[in-house]
Every structure is written in structure tokens, then in C-alpha cells.
Phi, psi and omega in degrees: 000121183277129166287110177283128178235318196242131202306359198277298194271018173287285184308344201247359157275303183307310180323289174302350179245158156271355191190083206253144182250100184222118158288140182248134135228196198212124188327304196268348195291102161308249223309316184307302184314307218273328205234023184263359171240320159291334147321317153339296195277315173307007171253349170279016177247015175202082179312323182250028180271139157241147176248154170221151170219163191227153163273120185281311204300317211267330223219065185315327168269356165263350160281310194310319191292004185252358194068042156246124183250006178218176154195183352294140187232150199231099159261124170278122192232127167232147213359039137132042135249144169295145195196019140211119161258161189191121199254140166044292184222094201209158191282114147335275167341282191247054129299310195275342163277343165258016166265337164291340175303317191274320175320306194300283163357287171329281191264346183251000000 
């Protein structure tokens, strides 16, 4: 997962993919610590998904410009539009059954 700082190299990630994946989370944020390594193993089962992540916490105008104003919040983009979010308090699994939807569409 690449660390992302500026809406420069965000927008220049979404772009360059068919299907980019990004997390905002934060050093002191306890849910983030908790759900930042399983997002780890769940993106190795969708290998040509590429990821990012931003500290919402150190980089304020660039979580605001996505509109996250909380965390951890998990955005899915296929082909530069967004088309999942998923805020604060939300079920691993089905993040992970609608990130496969779109995989599967996408890559298979």
C-alpha cells in the first residue's frame, strides 16, 4: 500500500488505475491500527486492484478533498469514479463482497 500526501498524487493514482483502492486513516485512530493490516491481507487476494493510503490525521486538505471528515474511511474507484465508500464503522466481509463485484466485472 503506497503512502499517498497530496490530492496531486492521489488524483494521479486513481487515474493510472482501473480499479485503486484508498485508505484514510491515522497514528492515534485504535480502529485504524485494528483494521489497517487486514485491509493488507484482503487486497492480496486482488492482486491487480492497486492501493493507497493517506494519514488523514498529518494531511487534512487532502482527506477534506475526498470529503473524509472521519476515520478509518476506505474509498474504491474504478476508472477515476468512486463507487464505494466505507466510513468509521463498517463490515469487513462486505467491503470485501463489493470489491469483488467490481473485480470480477473488471478483471475476469
Amino acid at each position: 500500500m503506497r503512502s499517498l500526501r497530496t490530492c496531486g498524487e492521489l488524483e494521479e493514482l486513481i487515474s493510472a488505475n482501473a480499479m485503486t483502492l484508498v485508505y484514510f486513516g491515522g497514528e492515534s485512530c485504535g480502529v485504524c491500527r485494528a483494521v489497517k493490516p487486514k485491509l493488507i491481507e484482503l487486497l492480496r487476494d486482488y492482486p491487480k486492484m492497486v492501493s493507497g493510503s493517506v494519514d488523514a490525521e498529518k494531511y487534512l486538505e487532502t482527506a477534506a478533498e475526498y470529503s473524509v471528515f472521519t476515520i478509518p474511511v476506505i474509498l474504491v474507484f474504478v476508472e477515476g469514479k468512486e463507487v464505494i465508500r466505507a466510513a468509521r464503522h463498517f463490515s469487513l466481509v462486505e467491503l470485501e463482497e463489493k470489491i469483488a463485484r467490481y473485480y470480477e466485472v473488471l478483471f475476469d
